[in-house]
C-alpha positions as CSV (number, residue, x, y, z in Angstrom):
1,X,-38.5,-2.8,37.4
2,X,-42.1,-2.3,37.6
3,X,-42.9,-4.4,34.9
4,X,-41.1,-7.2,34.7
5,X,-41.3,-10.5,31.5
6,X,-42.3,-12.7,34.3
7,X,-44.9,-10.4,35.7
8,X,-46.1,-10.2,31.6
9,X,-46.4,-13.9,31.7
10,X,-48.1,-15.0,35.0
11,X,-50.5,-12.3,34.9
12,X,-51.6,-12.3,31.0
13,X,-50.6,-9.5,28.1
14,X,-54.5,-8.3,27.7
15,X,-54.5,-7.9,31.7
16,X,-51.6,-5.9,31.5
17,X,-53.2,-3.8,28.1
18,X,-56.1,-2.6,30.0
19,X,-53.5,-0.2,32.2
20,X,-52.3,2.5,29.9
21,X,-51.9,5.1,32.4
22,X,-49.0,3.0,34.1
23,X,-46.9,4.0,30.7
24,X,-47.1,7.9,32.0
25,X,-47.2,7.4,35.6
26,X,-43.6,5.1,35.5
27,X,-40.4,6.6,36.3
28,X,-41.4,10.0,38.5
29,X,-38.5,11.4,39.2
30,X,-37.9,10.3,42.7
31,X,-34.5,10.1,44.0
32,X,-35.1,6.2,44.3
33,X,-35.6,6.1,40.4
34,X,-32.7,8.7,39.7
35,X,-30.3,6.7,41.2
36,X,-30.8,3.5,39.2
37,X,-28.8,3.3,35.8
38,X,-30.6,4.3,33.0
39,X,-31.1,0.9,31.3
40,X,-33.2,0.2,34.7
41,X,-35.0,3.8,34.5
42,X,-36.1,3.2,30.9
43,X,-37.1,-0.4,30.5
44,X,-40.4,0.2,31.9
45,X,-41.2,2.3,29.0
46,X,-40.3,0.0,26.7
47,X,-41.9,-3.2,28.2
48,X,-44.9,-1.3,28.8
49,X,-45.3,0.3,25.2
50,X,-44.9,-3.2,23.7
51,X,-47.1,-4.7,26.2
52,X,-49.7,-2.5,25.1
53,X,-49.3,-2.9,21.6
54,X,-51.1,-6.0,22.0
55,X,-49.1,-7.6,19.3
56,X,-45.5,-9.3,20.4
57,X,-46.1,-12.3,22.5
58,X,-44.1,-12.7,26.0
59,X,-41.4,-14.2,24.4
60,X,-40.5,-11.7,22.3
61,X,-41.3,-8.6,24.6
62,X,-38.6,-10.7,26.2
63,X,-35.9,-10.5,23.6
64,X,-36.9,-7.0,22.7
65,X,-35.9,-6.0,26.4
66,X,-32.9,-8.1,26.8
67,X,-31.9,-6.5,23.4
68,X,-31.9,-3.2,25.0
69,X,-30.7,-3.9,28.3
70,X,-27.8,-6.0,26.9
71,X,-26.2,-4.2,23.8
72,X,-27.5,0.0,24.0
73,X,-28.2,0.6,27.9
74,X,-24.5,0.5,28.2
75,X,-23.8,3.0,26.4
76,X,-25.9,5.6,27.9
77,X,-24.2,5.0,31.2
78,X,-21.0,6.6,31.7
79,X,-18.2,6.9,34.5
80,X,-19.1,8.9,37.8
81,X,-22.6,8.7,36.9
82,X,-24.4,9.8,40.4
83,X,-28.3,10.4,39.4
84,X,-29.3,13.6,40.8
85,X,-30.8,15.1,38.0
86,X,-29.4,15.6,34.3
87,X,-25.8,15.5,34.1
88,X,-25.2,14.7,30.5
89,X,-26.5,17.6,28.1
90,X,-28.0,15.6,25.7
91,X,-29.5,16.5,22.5
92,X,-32.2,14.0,22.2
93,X,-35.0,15.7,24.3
94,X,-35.7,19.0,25.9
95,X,-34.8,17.6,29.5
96,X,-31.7,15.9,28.6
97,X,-33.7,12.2,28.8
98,X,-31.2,10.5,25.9
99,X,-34.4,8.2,25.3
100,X,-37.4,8.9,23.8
101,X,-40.4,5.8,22.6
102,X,-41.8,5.9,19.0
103,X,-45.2,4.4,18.2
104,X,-45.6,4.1,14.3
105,X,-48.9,3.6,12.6
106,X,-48.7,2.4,8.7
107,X,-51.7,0.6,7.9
108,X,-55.0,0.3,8.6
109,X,-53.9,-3.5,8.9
110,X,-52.6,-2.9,12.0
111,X,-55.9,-2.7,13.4
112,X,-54.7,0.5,15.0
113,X,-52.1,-1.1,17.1
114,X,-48.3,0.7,16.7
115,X,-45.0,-0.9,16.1
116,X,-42.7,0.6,18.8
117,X,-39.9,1.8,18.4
118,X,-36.9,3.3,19.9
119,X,-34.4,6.2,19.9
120,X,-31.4,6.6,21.9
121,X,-28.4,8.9,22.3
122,X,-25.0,7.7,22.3
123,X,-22.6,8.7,25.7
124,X,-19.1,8.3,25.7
125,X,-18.2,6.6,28.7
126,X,-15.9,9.5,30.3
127,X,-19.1,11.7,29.6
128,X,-16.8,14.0,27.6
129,X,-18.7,17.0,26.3
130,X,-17.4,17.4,23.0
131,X,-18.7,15.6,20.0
132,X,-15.5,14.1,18.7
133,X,-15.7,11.9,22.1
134,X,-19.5,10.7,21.0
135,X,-18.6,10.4,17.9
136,X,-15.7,7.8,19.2
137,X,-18.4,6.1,21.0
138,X,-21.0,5.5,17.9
139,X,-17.8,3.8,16.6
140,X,-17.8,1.4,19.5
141,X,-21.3,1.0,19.3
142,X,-21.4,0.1,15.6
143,X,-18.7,-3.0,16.6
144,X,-21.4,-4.3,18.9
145,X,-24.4,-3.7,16.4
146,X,-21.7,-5.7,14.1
147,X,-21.1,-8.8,16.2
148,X,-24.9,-8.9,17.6
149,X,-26.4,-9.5,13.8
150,X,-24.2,-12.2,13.0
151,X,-25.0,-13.9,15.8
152,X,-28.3,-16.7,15.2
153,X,-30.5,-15.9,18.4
154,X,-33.5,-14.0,18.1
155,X,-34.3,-11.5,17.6
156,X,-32.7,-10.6,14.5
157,X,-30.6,-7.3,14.1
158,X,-30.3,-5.9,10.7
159,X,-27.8,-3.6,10.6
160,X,-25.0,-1.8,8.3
161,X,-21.9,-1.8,10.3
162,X,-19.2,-1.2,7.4
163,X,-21.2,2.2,5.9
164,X,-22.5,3.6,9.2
165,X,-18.6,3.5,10.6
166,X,-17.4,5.2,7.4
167,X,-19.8,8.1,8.3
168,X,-19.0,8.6,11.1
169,X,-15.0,8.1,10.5
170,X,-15.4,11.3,8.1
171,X,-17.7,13.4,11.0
172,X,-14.5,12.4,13.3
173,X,-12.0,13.9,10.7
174,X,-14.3,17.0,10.2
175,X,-14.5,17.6,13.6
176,X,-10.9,18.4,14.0
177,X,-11.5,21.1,11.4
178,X,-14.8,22.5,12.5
179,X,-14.2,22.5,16.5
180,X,-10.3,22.1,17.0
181,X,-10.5,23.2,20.7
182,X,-13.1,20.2,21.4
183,X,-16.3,22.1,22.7
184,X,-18.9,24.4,20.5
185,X,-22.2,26.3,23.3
186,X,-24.0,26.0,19.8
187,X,-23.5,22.6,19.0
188,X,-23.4,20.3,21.9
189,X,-21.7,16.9,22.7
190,X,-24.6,14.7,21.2
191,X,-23.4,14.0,17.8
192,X,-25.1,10.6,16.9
193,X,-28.1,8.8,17.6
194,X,-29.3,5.1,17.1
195,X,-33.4,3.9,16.3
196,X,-34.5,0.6,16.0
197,X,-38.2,-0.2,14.9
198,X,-39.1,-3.7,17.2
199,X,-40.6,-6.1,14.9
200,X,-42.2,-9.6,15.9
201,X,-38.9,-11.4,15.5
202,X,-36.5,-8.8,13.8
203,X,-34.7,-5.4,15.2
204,X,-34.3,-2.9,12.4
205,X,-31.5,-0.5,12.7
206,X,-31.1,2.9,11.7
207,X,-28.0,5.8,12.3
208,X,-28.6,9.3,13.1
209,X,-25.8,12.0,13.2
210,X,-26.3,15.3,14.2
211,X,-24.8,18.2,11.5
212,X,-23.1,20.9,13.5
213,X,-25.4,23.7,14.2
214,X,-22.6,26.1,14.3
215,X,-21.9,25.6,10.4
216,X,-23.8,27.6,7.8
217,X,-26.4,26.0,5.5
218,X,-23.8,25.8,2.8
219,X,-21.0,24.8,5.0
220,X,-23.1,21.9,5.7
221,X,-24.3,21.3,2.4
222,X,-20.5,20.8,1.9
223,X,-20.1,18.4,4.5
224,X,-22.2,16.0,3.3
225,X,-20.6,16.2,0.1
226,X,-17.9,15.1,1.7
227,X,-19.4,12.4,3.3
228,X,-21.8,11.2,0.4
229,X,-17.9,11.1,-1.4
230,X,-16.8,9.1,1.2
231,X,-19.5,6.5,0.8
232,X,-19.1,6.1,-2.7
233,X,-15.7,4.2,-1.7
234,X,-17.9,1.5,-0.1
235,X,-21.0,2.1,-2.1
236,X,-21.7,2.1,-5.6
237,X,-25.6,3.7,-5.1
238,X,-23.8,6.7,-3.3
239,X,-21.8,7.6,-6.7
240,X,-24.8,6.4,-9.2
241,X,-26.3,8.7,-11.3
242,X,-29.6,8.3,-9.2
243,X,-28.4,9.1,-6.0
244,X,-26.2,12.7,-7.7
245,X,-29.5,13.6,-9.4
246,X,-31.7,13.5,-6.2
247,X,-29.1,14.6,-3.7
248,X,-28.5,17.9,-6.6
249,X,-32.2,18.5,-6.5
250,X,-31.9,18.4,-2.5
251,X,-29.0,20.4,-2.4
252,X,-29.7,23.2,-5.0
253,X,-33.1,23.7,-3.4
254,X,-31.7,23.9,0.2
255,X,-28.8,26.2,-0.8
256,X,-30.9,28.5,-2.8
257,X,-32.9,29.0,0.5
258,X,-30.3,29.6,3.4
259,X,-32.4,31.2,5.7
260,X,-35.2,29.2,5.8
261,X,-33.8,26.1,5.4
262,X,-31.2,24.2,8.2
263,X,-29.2,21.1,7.0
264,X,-29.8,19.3,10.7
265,X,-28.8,15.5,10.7
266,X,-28.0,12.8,8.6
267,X,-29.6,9.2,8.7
268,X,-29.4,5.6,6.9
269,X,-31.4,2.8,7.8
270,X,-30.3,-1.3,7.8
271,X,-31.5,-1.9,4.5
272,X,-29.8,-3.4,1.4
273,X,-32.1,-4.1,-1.1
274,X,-31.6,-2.1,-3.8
275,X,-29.8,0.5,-1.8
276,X,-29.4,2.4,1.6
277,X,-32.5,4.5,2.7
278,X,-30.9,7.9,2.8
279,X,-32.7,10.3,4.5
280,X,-32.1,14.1,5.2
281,X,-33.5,16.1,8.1
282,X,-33.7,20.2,7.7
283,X,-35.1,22.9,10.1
284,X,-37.4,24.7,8.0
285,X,-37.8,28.5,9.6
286,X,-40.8,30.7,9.5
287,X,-40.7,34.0,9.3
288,X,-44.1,35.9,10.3
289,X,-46.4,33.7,8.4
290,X,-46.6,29.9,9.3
291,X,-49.7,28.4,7.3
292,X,-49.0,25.6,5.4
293,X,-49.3,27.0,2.3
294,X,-46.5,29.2,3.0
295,X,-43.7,26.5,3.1
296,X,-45.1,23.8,1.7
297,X,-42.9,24.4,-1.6
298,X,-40.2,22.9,0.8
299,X,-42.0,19.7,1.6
300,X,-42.8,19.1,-2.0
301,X,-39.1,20.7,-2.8
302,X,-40.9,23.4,-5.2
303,X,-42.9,20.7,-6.6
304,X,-40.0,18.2,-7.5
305,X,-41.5,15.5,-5.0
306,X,-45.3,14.2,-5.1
307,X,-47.7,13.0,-2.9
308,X,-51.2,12.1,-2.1
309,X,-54.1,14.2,-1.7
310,X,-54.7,12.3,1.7
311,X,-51.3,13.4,2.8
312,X,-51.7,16.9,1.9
313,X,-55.5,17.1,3.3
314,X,-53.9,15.1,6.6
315,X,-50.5,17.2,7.4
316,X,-52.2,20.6,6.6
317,X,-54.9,20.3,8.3
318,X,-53.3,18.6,11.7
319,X,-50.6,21.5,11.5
320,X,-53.4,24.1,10.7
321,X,-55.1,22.5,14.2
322,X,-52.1,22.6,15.9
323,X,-50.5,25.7,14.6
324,X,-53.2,27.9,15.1
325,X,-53.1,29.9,18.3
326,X,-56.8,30.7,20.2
327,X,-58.2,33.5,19.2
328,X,-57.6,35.4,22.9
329,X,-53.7,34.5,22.3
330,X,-54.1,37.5,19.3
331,X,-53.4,40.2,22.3
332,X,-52.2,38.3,25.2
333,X,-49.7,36.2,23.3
334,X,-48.7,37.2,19.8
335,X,-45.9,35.3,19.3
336,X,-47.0,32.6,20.8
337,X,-46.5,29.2,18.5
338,X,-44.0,27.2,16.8
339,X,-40.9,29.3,14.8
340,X,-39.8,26.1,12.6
341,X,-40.9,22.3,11.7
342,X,-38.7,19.8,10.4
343,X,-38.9,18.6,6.7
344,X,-37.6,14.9,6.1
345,X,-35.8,14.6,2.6
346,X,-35.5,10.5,1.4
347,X,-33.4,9.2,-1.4
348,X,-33.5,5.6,-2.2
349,X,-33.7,3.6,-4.8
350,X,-37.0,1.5,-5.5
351,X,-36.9,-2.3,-6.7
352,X,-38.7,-1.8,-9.7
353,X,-36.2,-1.5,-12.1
354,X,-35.9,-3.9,-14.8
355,X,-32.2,-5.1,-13.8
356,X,-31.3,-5.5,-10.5
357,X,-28.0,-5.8,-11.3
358,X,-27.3,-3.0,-13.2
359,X,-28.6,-0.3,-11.1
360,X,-30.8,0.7,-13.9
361,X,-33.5,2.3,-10.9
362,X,-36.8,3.6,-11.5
363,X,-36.1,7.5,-11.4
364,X,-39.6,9.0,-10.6
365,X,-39.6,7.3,-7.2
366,X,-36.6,8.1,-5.6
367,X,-37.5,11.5,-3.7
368,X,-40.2,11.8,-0.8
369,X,-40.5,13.9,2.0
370,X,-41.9,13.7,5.3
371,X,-43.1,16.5,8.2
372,X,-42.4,17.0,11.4
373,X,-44.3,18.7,13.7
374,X,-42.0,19.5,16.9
375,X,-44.5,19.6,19.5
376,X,-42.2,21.5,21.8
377,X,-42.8,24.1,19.7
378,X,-46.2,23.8,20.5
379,X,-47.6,25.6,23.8
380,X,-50.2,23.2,24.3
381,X,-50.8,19.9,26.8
382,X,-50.7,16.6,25.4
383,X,-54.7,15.8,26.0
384,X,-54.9,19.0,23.2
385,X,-52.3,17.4,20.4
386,X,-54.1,13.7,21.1
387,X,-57.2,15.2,20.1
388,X,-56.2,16.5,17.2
389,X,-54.6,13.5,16.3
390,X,-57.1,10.9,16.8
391,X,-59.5,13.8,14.6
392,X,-57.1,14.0,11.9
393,X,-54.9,10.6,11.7
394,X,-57.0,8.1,9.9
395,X,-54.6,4.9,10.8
396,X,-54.5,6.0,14.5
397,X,-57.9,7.1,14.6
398,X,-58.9,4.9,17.8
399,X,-55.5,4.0,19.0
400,X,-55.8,3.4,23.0
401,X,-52.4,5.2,24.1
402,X,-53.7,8.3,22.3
403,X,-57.3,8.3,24.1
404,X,-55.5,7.6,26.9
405,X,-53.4,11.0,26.5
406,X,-56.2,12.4,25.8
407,X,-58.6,11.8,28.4
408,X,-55.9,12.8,30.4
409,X,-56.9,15.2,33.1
410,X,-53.3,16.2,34.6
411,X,-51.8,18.5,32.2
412,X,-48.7,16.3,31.0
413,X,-46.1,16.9,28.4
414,X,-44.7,13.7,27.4
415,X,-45.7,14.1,23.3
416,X,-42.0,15.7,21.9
417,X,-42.7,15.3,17.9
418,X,-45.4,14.0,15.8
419,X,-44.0,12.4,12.2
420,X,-46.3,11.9,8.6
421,X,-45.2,10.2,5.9
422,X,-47.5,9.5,2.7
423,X,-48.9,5.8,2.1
424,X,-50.5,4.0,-1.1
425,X,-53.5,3.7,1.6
426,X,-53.6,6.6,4.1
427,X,-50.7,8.7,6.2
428,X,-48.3,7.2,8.3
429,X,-48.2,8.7,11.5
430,X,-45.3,8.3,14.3
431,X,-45.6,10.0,17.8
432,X,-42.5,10.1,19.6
433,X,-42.6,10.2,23.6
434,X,-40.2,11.4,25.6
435,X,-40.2,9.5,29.1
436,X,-39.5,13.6,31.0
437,X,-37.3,12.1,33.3
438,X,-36.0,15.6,34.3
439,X,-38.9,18.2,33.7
440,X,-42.6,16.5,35.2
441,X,-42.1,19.4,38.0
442,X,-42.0,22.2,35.3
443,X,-45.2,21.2,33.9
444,X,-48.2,24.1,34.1
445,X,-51.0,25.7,32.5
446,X,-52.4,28.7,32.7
447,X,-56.0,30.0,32.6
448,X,-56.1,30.5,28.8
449,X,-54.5,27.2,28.6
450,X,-51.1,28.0,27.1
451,X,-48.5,25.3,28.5
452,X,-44.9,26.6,29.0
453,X,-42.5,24.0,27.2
454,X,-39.5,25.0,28.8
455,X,-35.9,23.8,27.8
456,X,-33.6,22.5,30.5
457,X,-29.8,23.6,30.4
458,X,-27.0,22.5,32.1
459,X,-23.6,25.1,33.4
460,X,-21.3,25.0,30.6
């Protein structure tokens, strides 16, 4: 490894702060790299994110890492594994890396210094390509979430072992419907994926799983139906009147618009208090016409969710910044720009009811949204998409990774999606990194600085 815990302690965290670059320079793709496993390709990343930080101590970079290494490398190794180049179509990035770094900005408390995060895919140890096999493998991996957060070391893992395995117990069953040869060109074999935000002393889980992409809007609308029934077995939120009444706004809305809008994945987060955080990604499609005011009624779902005027100012103009082509691209590259964003759909339940123990929940704050931006969508180099976020991002507005991106000089591509949320104080802003293992020698732009994003594929 190139940076190691004891390197982080003899040398001194702000030392090791004042080089950023090394977080973008790490891991080129070398045969020498290629043929390590990936828990030793990728902890550089993550050591050097939360070194950089400037906010967990040695000690708890340390657990962070051994975390990582310990309990979810392992399952992004498989059988036969031999390290020349992508062998494992995975849905997590453009390049097949199943990894990708989040940095998360809240709150102006934060002094402009992220949380990290992380997301990984979920291999199935034969490196089957059919998502019934990774599907059998976010099984496995849920046992050792399980047995890690009952055990007293730090850090702590919050996790929800009993609902995430019911979820993806009914995927399993569906997929014997949906795909009954095994494989689906459309869909893939990555069917789950697992986050974790890194906290000082805690590790908080969350479950992702993919919705087949070969199924219509309504046949996945139907799906989770399925599954939200399934949950109410283990549940009581998932089969309380506030749950039905936002999950029937969500659904009428989405099934009334079945062109535009793409049921995509599925995700609940390790909390308990007063219920799940449910949360519903959807592809939202544009047509000719890709201004925000053209489909914001779907972030706002026609008006049924609120938010601040920051929020709105914030996402509409960073998308309008982004979004917008230059003015030469009019002739010379018309359809040049992103053809869909992703809208974030969250249903919860808030903890300002009068009885806790009743489930008598606060109705008015059950629904928000959040936006996307999928930056592979956008033909521009990182040093661009910094800019615009360090001129439009309030919370991140001096953050040092993103000057660092964009004083950049190289033209790079490591910036995959760019998340905002609304705050009581400001917009929350995530970027999410994706390490490239597998596509730093595709990277170019040309004279009118349009940067080709291109997708790699493996032989089916």
């Amino acid at each position: 490894m190139i940076l190691s815990v004891q390197k982080i302690q003899t040398q001194g965290i702000g030392k090791m702060r004042d080089d950023l670059q090394k977080l973008f320079t790490i891991g080129q793709c070398h045969n020498a790299s290629l043929n390590l496993e990936w828990g030793q390709r990728l902890v550089p990343y993550l050591e050097s994110a939360l070194i950089h930080a400037g906010t967990y101590s040695s000690d708890e970079i340390q657990g962070h890492v051994k975390f990582f290494l310990d309990h979810i490398a392992p399952y992004l190794n498989y059988d036969g594994q031999t390290g020349h180049g992508p062998q494992y179509p995975s849905s997590m990035t453009n390049d097949q890396t199943p990894f990708e770094l989040s940095l998360c900005w809240k709150s102006l408390k934060q002094d402009y210094k992220p949380i990290i995060r992380f997301i990984t895919d979920i291999i199935p140890s034969n490196a089957e390509n059919t998502r019934a096999a990774s599907l059998s493998q976010s099984i496995n991996l849920i046992g050792t979430l399980d047995r890690v957060s009952k055990e007293s070391c730090a850090p702590t893992v919050h996790a929800l072992p009993e609902l995430w395995r019911q979820i993806s117990e009914e995927f399993h069953r569906h997929e014997v419907d949906v795909h009954p040869s095994g494989g689906c060109p459309r869909c893939g074999p990555s069917s789950t994926f697992m986050g974790f935000d890194l906290k000082a002393s805690v590790i908080s889980s969350k479950f992702y799983w993919l919705l087949p992409s070969c199924q219509t809007t309504e046949k996945a609308l139907a799906l989770l139906d399925t599954v939200f029934a399934s949950c109410a077995r283990l549940h009581n939120f998932f089969g309380s009147p506030i749950f039905l009444s936002s999950w029937g706004q969500i659904r009428t809305h989405m099934q009334s618009n079945p062109d535009v809008l793409q049921p995509r994945m599925l995700s609940v987060d390790a909390t308990s208090f007063p219920a799940p955080r449910i949360k519903i990604y959807t592809r939202c499609l544009f047509n000719e016409k890709r201004s925000f005011d053209e489909w914001e009624q779907h972030l706002n779902l026609d008006g049924a969710i609120s938010y601040s005027h920051d929020f709105r100012t914030t996402a509409c103009n960073l998308w309008t910044s982004l979004a917008t082509n230059p003015e030469g691209w009019k002739q010379s590259r018309p359809k040049a720009g992103p053809k869909y964003c992703l809208v974030l759909y969250e249903l919860t339940a808030s903890s300002h009811s009068a009885s806790t123990t009743t489930e008598s929940y606060d109705l008015k704050s059950k629904l928000s949204s959040k936006l996307y931006i999928m930056c592979q969508e956008i033909p521009r180099k990182d040093s661009i998409i910094a800019r615009e976020l360090l001129r439009h991002c309030q919370l991140a507005a001096k953050a040092d990774i993103l000057r660092t991106l964009a004083d950049a000089s190289a033209p790079t591509n490591f910036i995959s999606e760019i998340g905002l949320a609304p705050r009581e104080q400001g917009t929350e802003m995530s970027v999410y990194l994706n390490p490239s293992f597998f596509s730093r020698s595709t990277w170019e732009v040309a004279d009118d600085e349009y940067m080709t994003k291109c997708r790699i594929t493996l032989p089916s």
